[in-house]
N, CA, C and O atoms as a MOPAC input file, in Angstrom:
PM7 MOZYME 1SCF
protein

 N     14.78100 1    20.83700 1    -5.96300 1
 C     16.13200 1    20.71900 1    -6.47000 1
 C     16.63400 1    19.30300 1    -6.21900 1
 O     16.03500 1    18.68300 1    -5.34000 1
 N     17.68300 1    18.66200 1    -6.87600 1
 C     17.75700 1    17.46800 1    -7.43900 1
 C     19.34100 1    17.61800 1    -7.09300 1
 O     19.86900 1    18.70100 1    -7.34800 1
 N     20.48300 1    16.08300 1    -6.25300 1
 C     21.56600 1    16.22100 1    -6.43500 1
 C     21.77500 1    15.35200 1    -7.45800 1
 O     21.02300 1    14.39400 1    -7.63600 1
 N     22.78500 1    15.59500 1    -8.20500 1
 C     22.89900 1    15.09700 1    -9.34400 1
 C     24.81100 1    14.70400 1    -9.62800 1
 O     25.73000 1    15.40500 1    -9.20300 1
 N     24.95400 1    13.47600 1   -10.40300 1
 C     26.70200 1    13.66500 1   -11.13300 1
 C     26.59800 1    13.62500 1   -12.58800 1
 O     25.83700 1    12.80700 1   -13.10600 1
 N     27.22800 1    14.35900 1   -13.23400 1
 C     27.52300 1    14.48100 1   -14.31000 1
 C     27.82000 1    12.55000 1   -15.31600 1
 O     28.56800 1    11.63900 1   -14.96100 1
 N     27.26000 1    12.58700 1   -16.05400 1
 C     27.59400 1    10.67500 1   -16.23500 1
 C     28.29200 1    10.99900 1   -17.77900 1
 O     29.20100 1    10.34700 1   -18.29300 1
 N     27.50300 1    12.36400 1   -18.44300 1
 C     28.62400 1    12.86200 1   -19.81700 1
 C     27.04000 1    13.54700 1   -20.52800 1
 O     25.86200 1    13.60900 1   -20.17700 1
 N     28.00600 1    14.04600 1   -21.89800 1
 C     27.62900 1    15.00600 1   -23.09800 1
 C     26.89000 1    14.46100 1   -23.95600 1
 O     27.07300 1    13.33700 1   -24.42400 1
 N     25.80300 1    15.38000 1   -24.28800 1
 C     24.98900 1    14.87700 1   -25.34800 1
 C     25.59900 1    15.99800 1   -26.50000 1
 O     25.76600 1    17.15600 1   -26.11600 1
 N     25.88400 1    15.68100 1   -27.72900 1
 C     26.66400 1    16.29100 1   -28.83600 1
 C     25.09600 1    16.95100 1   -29.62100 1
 O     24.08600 1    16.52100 1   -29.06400 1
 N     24.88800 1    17.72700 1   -30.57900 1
 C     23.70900 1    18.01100 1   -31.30000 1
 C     24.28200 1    18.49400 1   -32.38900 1
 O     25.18300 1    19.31600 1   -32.21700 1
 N     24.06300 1    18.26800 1   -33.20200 1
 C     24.59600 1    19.62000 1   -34.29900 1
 C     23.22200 1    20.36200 1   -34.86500 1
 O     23.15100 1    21.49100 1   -35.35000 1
 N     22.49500 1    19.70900 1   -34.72700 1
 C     21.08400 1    20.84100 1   -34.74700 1
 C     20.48800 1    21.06000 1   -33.57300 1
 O     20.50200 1    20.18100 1   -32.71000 1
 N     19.79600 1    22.42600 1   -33.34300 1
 C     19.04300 1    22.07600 1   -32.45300 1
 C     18.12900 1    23.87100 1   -32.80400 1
 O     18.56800 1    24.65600 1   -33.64400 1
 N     16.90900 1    24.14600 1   -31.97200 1
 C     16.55100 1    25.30600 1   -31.95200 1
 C     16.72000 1    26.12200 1   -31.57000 1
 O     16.94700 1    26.15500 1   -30.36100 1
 N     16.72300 1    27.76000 1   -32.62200 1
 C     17.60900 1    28.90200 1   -32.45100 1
 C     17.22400 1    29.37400 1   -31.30100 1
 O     18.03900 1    30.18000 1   -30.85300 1
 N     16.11400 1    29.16200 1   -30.49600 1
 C     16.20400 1    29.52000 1   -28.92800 1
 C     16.89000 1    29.05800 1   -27.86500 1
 O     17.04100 1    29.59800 1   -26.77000 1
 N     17.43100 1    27.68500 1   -28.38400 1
 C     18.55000 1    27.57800 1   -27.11400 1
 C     19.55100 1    28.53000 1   -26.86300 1
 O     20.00700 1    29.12500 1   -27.84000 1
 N     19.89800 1    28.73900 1   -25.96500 1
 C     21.20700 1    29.74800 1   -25.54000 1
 C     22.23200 1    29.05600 1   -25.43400 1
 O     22.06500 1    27.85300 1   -25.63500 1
 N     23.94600 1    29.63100 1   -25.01500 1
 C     24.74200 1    28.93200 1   -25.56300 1
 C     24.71900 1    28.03900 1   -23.57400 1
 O     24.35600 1    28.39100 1   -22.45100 1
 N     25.20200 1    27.09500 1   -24.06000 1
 C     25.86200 1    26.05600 1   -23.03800 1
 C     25.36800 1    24.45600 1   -23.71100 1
 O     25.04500 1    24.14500 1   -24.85700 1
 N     25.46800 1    23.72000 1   -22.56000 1
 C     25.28500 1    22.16800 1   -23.08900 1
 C     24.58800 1    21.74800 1   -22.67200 1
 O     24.01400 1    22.43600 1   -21.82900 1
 N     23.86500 1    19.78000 1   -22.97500 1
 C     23.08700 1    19.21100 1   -22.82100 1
 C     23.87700 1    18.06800 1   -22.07700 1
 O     24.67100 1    17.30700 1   -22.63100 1
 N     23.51900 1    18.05800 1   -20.64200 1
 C     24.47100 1    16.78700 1   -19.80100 1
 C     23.74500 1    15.58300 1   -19.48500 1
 O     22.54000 1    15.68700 1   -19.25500 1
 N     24.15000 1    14.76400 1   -19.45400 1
 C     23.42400 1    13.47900 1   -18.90300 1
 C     23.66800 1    13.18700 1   -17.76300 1
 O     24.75200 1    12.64600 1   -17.54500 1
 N     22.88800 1    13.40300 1   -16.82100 1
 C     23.45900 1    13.59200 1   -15.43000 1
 C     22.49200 1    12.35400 1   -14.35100 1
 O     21.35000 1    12.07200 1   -14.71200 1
 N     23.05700 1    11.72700 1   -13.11300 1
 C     22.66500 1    10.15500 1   -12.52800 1
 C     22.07200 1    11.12200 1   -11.05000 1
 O     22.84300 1    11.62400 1   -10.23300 1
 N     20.54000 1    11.21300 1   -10.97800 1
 C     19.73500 1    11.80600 1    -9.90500 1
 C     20.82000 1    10.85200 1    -8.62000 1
 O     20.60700 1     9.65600 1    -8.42200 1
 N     21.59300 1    11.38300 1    -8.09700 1
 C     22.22600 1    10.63900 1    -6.49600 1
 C     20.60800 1    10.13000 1    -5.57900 1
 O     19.46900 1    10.59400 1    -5.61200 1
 N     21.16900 1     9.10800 1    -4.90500 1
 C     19.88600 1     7.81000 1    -4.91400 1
 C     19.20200 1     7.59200 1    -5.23200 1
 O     18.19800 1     7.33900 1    -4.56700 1
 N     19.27800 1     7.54000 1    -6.50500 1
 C     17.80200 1     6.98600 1    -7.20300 1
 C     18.24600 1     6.10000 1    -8.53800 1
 O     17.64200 1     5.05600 1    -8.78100 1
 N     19.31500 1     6.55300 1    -9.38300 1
 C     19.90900 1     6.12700 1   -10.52300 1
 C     18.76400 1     6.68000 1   -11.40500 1
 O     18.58400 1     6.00700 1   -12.42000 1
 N     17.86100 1     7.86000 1   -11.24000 1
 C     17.44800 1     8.15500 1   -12.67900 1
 C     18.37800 1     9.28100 1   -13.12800 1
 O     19.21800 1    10.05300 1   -12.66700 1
 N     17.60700 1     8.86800 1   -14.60400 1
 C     18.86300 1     9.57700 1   -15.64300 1
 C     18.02800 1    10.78100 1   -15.83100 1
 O     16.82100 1    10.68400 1   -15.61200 1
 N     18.48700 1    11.79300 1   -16.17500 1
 C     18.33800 1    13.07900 1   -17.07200 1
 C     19.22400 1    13.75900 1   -17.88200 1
 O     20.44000 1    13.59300 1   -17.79300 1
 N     18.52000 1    14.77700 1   -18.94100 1
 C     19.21000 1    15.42500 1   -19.29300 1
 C     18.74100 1    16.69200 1   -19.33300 1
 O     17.72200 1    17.12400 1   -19.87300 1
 N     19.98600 1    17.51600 1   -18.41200 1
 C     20.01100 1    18.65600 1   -18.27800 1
 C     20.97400 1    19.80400 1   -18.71600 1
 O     22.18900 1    19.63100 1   -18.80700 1
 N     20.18100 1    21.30400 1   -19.05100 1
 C     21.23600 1    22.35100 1   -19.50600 1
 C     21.94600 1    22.84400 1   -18.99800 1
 O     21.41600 1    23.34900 1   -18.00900 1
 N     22.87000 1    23.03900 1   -19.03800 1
 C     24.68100 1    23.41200 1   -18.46300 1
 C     24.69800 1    24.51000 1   -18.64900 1
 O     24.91700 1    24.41100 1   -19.85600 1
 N     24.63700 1    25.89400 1   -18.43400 1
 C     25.00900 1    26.65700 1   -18.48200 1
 C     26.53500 1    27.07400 1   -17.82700 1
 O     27.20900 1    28.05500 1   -18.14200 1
 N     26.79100 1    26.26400 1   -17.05000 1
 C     28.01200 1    26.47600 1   -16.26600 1
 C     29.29300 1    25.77100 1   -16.67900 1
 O     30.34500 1    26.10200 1   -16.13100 1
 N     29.28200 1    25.09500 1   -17.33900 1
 C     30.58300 1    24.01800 1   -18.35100 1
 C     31.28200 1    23.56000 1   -17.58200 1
 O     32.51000 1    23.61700 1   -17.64700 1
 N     30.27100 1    22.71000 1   -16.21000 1
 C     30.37400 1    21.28000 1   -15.83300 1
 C     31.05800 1    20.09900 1   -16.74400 1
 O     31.18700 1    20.09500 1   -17.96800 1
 N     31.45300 1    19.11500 1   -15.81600 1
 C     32.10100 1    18.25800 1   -16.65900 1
 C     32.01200 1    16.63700 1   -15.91200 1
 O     31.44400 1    16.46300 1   -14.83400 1
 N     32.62800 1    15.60800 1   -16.63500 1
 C     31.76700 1    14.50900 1   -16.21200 1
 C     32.54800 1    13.78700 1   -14.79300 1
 O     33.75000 1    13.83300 1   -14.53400 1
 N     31.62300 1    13.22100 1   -14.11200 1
 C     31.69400 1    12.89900 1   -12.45000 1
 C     31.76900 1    14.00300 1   -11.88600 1
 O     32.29700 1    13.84800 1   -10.78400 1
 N     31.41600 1    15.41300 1   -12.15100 1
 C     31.20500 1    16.27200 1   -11.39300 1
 C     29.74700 1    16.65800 1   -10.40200 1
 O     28.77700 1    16.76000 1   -11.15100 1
 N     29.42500 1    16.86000 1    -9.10900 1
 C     28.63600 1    16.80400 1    -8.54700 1
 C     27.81000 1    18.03800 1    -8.83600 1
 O     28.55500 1    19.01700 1    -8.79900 1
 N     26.26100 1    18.45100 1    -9.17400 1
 C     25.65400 1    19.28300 1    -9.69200 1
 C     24.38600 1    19.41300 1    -8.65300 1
 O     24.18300 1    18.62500 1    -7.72900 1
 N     23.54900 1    20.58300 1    -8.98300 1
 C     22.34300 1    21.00000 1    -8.59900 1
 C     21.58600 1    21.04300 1    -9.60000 1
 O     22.08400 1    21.67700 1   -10.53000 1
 N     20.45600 1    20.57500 1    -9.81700 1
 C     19.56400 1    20.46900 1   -10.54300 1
 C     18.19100 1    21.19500 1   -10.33200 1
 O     17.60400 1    20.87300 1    -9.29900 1
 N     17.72200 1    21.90700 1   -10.95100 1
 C     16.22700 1    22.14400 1   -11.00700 1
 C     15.31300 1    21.99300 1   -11.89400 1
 O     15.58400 1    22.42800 1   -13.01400 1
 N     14.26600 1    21.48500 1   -11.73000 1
 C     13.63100 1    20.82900 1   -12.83100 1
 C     12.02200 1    21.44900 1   -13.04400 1
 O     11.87600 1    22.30300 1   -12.16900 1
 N     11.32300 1    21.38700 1   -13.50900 1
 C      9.93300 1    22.20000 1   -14.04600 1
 C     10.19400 1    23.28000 1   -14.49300 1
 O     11.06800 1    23.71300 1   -15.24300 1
 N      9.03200 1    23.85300 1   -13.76500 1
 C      8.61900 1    25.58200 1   -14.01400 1
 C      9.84400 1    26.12100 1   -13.87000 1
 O     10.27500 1    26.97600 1   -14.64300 1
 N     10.69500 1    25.51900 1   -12.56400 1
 C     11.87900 1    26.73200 1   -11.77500 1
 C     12.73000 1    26.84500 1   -13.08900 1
 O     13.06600 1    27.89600 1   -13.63500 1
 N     13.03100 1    25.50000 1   -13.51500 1
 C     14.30800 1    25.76600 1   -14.76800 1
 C     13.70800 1    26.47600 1   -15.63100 1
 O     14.43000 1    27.42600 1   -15.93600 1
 N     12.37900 1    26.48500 1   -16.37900 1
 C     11.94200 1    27.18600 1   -17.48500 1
 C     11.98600 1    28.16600 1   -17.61700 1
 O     12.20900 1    28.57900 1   -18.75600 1
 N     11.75800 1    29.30400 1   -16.28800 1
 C     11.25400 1    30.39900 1   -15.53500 1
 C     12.95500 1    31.16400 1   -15.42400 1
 O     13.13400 1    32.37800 1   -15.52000 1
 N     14.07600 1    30.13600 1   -15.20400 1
 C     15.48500 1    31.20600 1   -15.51000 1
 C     15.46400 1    31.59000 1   -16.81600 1
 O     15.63200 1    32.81000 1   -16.84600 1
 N     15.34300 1    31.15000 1   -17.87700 1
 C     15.45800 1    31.91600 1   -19.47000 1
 C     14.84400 1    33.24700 1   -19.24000 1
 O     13.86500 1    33.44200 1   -18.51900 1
 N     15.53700 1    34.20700 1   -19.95200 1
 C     14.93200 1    35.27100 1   -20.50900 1
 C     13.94100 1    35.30400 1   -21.65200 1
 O     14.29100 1    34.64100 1   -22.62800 1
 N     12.44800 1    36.11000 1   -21.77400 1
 C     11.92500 1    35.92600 1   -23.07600 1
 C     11.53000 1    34.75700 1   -22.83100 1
 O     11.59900 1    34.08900 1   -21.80000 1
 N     10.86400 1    34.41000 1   -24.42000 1
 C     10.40800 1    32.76100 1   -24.19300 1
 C     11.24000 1    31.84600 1   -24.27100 1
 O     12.02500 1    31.47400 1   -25.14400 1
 N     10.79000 1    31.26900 1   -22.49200 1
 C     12.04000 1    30.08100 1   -22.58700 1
 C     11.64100 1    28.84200 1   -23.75500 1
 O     10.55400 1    28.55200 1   -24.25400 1
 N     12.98000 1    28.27100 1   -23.94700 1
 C     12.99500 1    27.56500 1   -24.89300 1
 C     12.56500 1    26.32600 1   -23.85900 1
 O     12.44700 1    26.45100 1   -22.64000 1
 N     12.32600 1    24.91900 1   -24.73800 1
 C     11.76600 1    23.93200 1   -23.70000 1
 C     12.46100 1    22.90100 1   -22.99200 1
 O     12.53600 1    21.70600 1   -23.27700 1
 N     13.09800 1    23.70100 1   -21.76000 1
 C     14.14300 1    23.13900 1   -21.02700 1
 C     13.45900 1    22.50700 1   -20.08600 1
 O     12.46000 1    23.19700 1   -19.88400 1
 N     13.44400 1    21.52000 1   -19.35800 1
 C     12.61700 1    21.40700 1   -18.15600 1
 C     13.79200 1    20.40200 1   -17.14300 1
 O     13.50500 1    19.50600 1   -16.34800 1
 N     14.86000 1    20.81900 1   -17.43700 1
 C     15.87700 1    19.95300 1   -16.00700 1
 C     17.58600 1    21.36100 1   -16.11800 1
 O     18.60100 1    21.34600 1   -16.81500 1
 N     17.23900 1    22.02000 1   -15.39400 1
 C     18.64400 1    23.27400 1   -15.57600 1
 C     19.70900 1    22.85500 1   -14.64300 1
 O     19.32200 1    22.70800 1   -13.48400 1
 N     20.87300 1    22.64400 1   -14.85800 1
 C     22.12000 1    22.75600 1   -13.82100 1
 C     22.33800 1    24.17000 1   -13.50400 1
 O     22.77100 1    25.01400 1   -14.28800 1
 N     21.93100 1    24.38700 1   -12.04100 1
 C     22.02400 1    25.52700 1   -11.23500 1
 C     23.36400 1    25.84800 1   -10.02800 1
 O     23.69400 1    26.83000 1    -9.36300 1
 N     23.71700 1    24.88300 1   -10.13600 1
 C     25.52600 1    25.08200 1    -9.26500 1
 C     26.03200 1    23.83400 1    -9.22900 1
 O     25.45200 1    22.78600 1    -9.51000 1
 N     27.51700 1    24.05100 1    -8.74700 1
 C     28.39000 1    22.73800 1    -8.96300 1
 C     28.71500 1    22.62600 1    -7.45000 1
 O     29.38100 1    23.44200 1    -6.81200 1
 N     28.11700 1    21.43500 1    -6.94700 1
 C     29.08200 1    21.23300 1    -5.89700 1
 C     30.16100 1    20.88000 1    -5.40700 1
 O     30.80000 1    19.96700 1    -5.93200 1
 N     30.57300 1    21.48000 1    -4.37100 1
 C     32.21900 1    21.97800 1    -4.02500 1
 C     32.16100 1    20.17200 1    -2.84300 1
 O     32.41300 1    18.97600 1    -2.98500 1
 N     31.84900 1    20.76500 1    -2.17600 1
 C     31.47300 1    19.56800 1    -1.06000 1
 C     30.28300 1    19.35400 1    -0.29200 1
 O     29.48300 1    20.28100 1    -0.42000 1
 N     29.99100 1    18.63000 1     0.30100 1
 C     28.73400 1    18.43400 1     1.04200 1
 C     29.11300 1    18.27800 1     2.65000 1
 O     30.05600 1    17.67900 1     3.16600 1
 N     28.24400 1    18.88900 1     3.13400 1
 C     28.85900 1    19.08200 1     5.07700 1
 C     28.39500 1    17.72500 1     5.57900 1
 O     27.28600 1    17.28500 1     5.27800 1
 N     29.18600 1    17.12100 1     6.28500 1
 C     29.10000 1    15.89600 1     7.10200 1
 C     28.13600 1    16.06100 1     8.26600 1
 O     28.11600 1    17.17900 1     8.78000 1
 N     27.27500 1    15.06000 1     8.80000 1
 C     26.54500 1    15.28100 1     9.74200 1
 C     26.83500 1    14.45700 1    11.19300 1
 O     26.11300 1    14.65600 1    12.17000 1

């Protein structure tokens, strides 16, 4: 799993009838500055702090055959505990 911020929206007006409904985010891997884009199921929004999972794990949440997701937003973070 991957921390991640929301950096913004990728728009589509096509795409394949196996996607399910939510969005495509462009989200900044926290220390590293790589980019991805990942599916939203949760209607995140931008500079918001996210969880990411990426491979098999994201593919493996779809029901049926997953469509070809390979980076899922899996929760939004609230805060992070100080050490």
């Amino acid at each position: 799993m991957l921390k991640a911020t929301v950096t913004g929206r990728i728009w589509s007006t096509k795409k394949i009838a196996e996607m399910p409904t939510g969005s495509i985010l462009e989200v900044v891997v926290d220390e590293s500055n790589s980019k991805l884009l990942a599916f939203d199921p949760l209607g995140c929004g931008q500079g918001e702090k996210v969880i990411v999972a990426t491979g098999s794990v994201a593919a493996s949440w779809f029901s049926g055959k997953p469509p070809p997701v390979d980076a899922l937003i899996i929760g939004s973070i609230d805060e992070t505990a100080s050490k």
